[in-house]
N, C-alpha and C positions, 0 to 999 in steps of 0.2 A: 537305462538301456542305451548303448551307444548306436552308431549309425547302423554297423553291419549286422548285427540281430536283431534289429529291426527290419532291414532286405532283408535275413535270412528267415525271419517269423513269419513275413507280409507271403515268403514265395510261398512257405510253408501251409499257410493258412487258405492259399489259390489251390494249392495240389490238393489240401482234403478236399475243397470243394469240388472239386474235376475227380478225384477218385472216387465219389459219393454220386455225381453223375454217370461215370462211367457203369459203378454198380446197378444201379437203376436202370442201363441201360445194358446191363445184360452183358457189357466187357470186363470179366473179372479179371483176365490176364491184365490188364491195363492196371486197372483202379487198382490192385494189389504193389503193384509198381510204382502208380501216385502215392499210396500208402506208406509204402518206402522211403520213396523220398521225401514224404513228412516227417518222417522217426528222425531221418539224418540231417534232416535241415533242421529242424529243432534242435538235436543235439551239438550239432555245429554252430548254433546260435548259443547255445549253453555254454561251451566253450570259449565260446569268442570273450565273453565276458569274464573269463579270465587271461584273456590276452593270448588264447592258443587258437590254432589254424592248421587245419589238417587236406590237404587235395582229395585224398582217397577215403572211401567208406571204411575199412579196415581200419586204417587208421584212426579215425573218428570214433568207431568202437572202443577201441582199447583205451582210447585216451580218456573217452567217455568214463569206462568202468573204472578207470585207475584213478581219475579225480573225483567221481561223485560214486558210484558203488561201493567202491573200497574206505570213502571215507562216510557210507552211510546216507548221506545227503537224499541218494536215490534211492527206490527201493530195487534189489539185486534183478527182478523180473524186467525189469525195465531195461536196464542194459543187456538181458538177456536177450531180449526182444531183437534187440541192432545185431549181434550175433547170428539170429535167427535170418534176421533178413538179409544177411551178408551171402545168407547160403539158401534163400530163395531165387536163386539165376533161371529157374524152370518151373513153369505155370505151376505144376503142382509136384508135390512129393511120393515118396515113395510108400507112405500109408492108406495108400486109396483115398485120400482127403479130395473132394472135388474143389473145381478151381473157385466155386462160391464159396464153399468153406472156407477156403484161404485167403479170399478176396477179404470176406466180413473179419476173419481175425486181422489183418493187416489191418484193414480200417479199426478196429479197434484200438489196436498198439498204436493207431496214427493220433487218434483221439486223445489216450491217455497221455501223450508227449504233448501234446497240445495244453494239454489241462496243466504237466508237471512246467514246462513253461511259462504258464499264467503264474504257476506258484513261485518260482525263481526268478522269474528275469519282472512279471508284470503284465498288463496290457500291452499288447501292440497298438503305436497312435499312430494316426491317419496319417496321410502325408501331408497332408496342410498343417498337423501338429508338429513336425518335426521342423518346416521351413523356418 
């Protein structure tokens, strides 16, 4: 694990926990958003470790599917997911899903990049492991 997916796991592993508190506390619009930016900070973490660097979420998408989807690595729902979230820009959608619903599936999709993570890259170590 080199240095920047390590910042980019440690942020990642702060926003579940702030999305996981916001749920609990009744802010789904929020914690759905924290959600988010653990998918993409993950996956940008994923990336980095093949030496690619994206500014935009779009970008991080695509790049995501076309290195690890398309070569199987991942499984296809998983990059679906970053898609998915590309076009959550509004609390909720247009299938009457309420904004819990969508809060807990984010949170989910945030968890499972969490885990696919552990699988690929490893533990996140502390910062006194890295000095």
């Amino acid at each position: 694990m080199n240095l920047e997916q390590a910042h980019l796991l440690r942020q990642a592993q702060e926003s579940f926990r702030s999305a996981r508190l916001l749920a609990n506390q009744g802010r789904y619009d929020l914690a759905a958003s924290r959600a988010r930016d653990v998918m993409f900070g993950v996956a940008a973490a994923i990336l980095a470790g093949q030496s690619l660097a994206f500014a935009r979420r779009a970008e991080i998408a695509a790049a995501f599917r076309e290195q690890f989807e398309e070569t199987g690595l991942v499984p296809a729902e998983l990059s679906h997911c970053l898609s998915k979230a590309l076009d959550a820009r509004t609390p909720s959608d247009d299938f009457g899903r309420t904004l819990r619903d969508n809060a807990l599936e984010q949170l989910d999709h945030a968890e499972r990049f969490l885990e696919l993570s552990q699988r690929l890259i490893g533990p996140v170590p502390d910062d006194a492991e890295q000095a």
